[in-house]
C-alpha positions in Angstrom: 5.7 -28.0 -52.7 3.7 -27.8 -56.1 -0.2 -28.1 -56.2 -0.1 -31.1 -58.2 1.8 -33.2 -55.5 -0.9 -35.0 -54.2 -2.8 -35.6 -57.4 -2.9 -38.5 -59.3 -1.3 -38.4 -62.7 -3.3 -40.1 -66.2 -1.6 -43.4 -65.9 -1.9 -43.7 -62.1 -4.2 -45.7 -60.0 -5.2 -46.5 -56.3 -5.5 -49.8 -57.2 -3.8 -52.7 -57.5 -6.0 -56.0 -58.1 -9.7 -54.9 -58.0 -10.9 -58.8 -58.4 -9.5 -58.6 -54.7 -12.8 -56.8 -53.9 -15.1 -59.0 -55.5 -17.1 -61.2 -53.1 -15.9 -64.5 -55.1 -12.4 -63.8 -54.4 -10.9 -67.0 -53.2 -8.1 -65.5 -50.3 -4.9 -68.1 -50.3 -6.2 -68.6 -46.6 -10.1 -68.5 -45.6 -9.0 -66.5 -41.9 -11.2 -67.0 -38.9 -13.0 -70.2 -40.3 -10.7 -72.6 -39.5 -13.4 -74.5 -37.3 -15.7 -74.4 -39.6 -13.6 -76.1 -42.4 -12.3 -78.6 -40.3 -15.7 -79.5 -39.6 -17.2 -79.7 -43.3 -13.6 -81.4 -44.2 -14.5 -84.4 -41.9 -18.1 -84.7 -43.3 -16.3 -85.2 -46.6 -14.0 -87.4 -44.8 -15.6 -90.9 -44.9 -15.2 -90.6 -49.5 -11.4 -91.8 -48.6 -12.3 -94.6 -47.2 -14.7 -95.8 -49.9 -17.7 -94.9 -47.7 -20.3 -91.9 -48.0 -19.7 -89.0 -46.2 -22.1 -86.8 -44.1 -24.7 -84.5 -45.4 -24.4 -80.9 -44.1 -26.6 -78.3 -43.3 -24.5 -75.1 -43.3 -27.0 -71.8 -41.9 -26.2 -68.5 -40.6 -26.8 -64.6 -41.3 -25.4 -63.1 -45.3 -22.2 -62.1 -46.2 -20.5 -64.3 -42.9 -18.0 -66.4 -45.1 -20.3 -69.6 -45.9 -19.8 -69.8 -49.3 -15.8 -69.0 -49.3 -15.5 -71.6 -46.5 -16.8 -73.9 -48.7 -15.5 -73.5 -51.7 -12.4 -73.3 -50.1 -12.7 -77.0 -48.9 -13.6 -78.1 -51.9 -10.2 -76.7 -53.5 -8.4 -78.4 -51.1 -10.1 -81.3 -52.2 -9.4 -81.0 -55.9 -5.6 -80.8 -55.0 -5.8 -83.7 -52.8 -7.5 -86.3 -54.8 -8.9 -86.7 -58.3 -11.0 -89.5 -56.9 -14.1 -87.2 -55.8 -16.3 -85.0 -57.7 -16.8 -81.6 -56.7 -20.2 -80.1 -57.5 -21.1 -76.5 -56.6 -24.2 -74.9 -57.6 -25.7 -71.9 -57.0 -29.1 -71.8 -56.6 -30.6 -68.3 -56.9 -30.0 -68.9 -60.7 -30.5 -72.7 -61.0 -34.1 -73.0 -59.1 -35.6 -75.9 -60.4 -34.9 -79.8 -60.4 -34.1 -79.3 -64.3 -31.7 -76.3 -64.2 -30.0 -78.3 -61.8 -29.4 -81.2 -63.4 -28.4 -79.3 -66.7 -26.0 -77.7 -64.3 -24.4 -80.5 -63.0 -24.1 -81.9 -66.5 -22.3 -78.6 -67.6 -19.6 -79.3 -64.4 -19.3 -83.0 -65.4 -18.8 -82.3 -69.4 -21.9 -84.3 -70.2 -22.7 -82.9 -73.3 -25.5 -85.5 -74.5 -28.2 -83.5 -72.6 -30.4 -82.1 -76.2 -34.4 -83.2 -75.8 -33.7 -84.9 -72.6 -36.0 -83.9 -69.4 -35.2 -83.8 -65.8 -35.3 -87.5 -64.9 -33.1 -88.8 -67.6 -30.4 -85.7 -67.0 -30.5 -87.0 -63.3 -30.2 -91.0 -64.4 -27.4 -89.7 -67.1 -25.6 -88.1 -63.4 -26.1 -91.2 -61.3 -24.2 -93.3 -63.8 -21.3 -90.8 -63.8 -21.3 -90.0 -60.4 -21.8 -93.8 -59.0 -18.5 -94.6 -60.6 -16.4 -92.4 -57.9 -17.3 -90.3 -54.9 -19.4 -87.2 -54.8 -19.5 -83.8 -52.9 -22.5 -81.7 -54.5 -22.7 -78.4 -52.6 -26.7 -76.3 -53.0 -25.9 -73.5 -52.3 -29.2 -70.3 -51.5 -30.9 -73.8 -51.5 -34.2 -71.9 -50.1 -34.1 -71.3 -53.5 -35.3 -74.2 -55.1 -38.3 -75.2 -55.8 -39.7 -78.4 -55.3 -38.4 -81.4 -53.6 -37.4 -83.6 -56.7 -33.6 -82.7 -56.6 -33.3 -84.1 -53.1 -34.7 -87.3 -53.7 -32.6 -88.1 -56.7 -29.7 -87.0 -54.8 -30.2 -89.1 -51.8 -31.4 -92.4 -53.2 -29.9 -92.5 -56.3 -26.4 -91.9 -55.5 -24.2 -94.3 -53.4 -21.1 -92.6 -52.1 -21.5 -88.6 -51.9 -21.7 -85.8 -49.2 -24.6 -83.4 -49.4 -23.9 -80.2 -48.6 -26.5 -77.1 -48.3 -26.0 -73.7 -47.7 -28.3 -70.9 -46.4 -29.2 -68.0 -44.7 -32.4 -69.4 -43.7 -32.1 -71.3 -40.6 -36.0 -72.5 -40.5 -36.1 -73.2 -44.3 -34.6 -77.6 -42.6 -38.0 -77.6 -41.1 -39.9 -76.5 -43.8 -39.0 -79.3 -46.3 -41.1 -82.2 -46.1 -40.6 -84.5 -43.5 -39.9 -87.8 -45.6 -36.6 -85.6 -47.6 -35.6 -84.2 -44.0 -35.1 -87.7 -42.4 -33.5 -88.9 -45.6 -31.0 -86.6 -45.7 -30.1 -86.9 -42.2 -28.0 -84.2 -41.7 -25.4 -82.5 -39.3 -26.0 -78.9 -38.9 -23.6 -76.1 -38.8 -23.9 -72.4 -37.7 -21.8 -70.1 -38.5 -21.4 -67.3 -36.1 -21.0 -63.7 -36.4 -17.3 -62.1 -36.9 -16.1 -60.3 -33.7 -15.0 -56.6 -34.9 -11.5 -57.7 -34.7 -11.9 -60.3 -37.3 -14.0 -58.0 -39.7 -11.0 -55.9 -39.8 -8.3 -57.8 -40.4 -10.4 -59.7 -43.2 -10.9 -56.3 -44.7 -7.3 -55.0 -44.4 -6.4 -58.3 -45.9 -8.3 -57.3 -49.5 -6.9 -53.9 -48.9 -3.0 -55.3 -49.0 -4.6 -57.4 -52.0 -6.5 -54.4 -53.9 -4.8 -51.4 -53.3 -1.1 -50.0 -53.3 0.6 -49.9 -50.1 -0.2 -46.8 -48.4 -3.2 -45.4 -50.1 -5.6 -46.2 -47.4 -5.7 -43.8 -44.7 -6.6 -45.6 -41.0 -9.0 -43.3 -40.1 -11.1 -43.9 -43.7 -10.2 -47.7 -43.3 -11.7 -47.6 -39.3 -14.8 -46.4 -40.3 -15.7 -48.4 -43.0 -14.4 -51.8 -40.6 -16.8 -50.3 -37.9 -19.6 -49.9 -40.4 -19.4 -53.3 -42.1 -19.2 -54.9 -38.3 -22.9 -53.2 -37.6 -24.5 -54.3 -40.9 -23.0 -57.9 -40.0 -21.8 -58.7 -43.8 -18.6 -58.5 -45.1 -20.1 -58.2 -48.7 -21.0 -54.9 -47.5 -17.4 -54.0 -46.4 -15.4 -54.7 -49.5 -18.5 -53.3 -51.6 -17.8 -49.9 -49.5 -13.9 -50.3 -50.4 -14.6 -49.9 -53.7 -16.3 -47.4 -54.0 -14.3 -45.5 -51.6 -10.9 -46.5 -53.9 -13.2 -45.3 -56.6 -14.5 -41.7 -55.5 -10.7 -40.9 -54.5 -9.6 -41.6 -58.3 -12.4 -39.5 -59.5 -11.2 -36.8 -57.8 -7.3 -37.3 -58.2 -6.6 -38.2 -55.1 -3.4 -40.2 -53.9 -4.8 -40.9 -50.9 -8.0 -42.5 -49.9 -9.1 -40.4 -46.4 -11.9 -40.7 -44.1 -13.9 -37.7 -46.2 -14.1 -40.4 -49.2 -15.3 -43.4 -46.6 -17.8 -40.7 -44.9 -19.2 -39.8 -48.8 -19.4 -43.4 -49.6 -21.4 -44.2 -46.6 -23.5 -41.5 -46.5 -24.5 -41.7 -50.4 -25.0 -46.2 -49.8 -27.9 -46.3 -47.2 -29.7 -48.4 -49.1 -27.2 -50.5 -50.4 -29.0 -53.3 -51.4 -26.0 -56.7 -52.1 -28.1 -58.3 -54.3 -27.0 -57.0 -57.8 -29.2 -57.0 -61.1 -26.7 -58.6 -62.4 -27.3 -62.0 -60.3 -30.6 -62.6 -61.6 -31.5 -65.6 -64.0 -32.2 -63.6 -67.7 -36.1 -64.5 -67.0 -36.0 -63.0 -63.7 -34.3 -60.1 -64.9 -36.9 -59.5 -67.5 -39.6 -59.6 -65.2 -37.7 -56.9 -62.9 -37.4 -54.6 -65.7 -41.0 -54.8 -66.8 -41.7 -54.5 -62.9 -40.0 -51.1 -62.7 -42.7 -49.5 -65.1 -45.4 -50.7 -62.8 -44.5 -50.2 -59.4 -47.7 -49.6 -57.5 -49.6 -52.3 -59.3 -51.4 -55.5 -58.2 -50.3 -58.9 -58.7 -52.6 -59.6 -61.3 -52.4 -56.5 -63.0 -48.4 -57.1 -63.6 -49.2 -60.6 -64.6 -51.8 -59.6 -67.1 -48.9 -57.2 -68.6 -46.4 -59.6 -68.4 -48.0 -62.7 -70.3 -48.8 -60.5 -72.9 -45.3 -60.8 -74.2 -43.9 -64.0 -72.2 -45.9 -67.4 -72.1 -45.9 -68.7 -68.2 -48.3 -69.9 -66.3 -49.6 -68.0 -63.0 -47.9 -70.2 -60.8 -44.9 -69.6 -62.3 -45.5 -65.8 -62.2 -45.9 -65.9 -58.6 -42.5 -68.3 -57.7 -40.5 -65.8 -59.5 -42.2 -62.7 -57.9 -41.7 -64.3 -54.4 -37.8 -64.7 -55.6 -37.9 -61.1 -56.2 -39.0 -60.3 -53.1 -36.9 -62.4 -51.2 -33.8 -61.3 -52.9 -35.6 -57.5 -51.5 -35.7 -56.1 -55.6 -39.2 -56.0 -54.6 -41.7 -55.8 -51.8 -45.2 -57.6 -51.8 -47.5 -55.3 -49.3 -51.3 -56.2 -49.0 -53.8 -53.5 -51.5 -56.6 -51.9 -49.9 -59.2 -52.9 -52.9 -61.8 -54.2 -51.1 -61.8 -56.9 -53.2 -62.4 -60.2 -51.8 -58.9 -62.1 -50.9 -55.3 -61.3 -50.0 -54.5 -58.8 -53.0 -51.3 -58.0 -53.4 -49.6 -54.8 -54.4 -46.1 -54.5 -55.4 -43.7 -51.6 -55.1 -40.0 -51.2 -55.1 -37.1 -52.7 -52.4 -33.6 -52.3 -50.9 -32.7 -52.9 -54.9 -32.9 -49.6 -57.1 -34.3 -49.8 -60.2 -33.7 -46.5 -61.5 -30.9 -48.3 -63.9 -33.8 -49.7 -65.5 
């Protein structure tokens, strides 16, 4: 037996299909939510009959399968009917009443939107929209700021099914109280996977990603077990990455429990939330953040506005959407100033990149 067997040659790979591993990859079957879509499918249910469906409160803990549940439904949809609009937006980017609307504009291919603000965008959508049935999906709608969206959405538009998506289960009882009983919604939980089902969702992307055989059990096992007791499956196909990954650096055919042990050990504070999944203001404000860690509020906002016109306010929204998304953490200052001073220092999110 040569010394070379077991390495990979220059043209080799582990892989097969890497989009497999990427946490918007649409499987050809959505396993262990069948429940779930049945029950967002009937709220849509009522369009076909030329009557408005139910709105829909979708909660439950990260990286669970909401948002693949969804849009699954909703591709269904598309190939079932042409008579019903499918909006989805994500809301961690589009945050406010206008980005919205310019987003919904962009899915309709409504392109007279120049000089126009937020009220005319949203009476431009109602007369689109009006002429057919409507599902609009929100989805990290904790995310948005202000109440505006909701009202347009609910008065203004006859036939349509409101769906809303989030890991916040209080964030329903938070919005006012006039919105809430507008919206009238049902409200769905999605549960925890069992271990069972975390693995065989994972070895499903692995049969996707990676040529047959490469995956050692034991390597698999441990990152199944891992991704079961931090509860996100984002987690899971982030870790079979990287695994896949280290093995190729090294030349390895195989992919053995010593690569998923490495991987593991080197990720504890994997944070999910990438860089890359922040709005290009957001962003900016992270990267001038990472020079200042240590810093009061006001200190990073005197800094910041010397190079970016916003008001205080504003500064402050975006910092709490920082620290939500855990790039940051806001932790009281010991000045002895008078107030709640607020320092800010790093998160789960590295910043050494920056």
């Amino acid at each position: 037996m040569s010394l070379f067997d077991d390495m990979l040659k220059g043209e080799e790979s582990l892989f097969l299909d890497t989009i497999a591993l990427d946490v918007d990859f649409m499987p050809g079957v959505v396993k262990h939510r069948e429940n779930e879509q049945q029950y967002i499918a009937t709220c849509i249910k009522p369009l076909f009959q030329k009557r408005s469906g139910k709105n829909l409160f979708i909660t439950g803990s990260p990286g669970i399968g909401k948002t693949v549940a969804v849009k699954h439904v909703l591709q269904e949809l598309k190939k079932e009917t042409g008579d019903i609009e499918t909006i989805y937006v994500n809301c961690w980017k589009k945050d406010t009443a206008h980005k919205i609307a310019l987003e919904i504009c962009d899915q309709l291919d409504y392109k007279f939107v120049h000089n126009k603000d937020t009220t005319d965008l949203f009476r431009d959508i109602t007369k689109i929209l009006n002429k057919r049935a409507a599902v609009i999906v929100l989805d990290e709608v904790d995310k948005v700021a202000g109440d505006e969206v909701f009202y347009t959405l609910i008065e203004d538009l006859y036939r349509k099914s409101i769906i809303l998506i989030t890991n916040e289960k209080e964030w329903l009882g938070k919005i006012d109280s006039r919105v809430r009983s507008r919206l009238m919604v049902d409200v769905l939980e999605f549960r925890a996977y069992s271990h069972e089902e975390v693995a065989d969702i994972l070895r499903e992307r692995v049969n996707y990603a990676f040529v047959p055989g490469v995956f050692q059990e034991d390597g698999f096992s441990l990152i199944a077990q891992k991704t079961f007791e931090k509860g996100d499956l984002r987690v899971g196909l982030f870790f079979l990455r990287e695994a896949g990954e280290l093995a190729e650096s090294t030349s390895s055919r195989r992919i053995t429990v010593e690569h998923a042990r490495k991987v593991l050990a080197k990720l504890k504070e994997f944070s999910i939330k990438k860089v890359e999944s922040l709005a290009p203001e957001e962003r900016k404000m992270l990267e001038m953040i990472s020079h200042h860690i240590g810093k009061t509020t006001k200190q990073i906002f005197d800094l910041y506005v010397k190079d970016e016109k916003i008001s205080y306010s504003s500064f402050q929204r975006r910092l709490k959407q920082l620290a939500k998304g855990k790039f940051i953490t806001l932790q009281p200052a010991n000045t002895g100033q008078p107030g709640n001073v607020m320092m800010v220092q790093k998160g789960n999110m590295t910043l050494d990149e920056f």
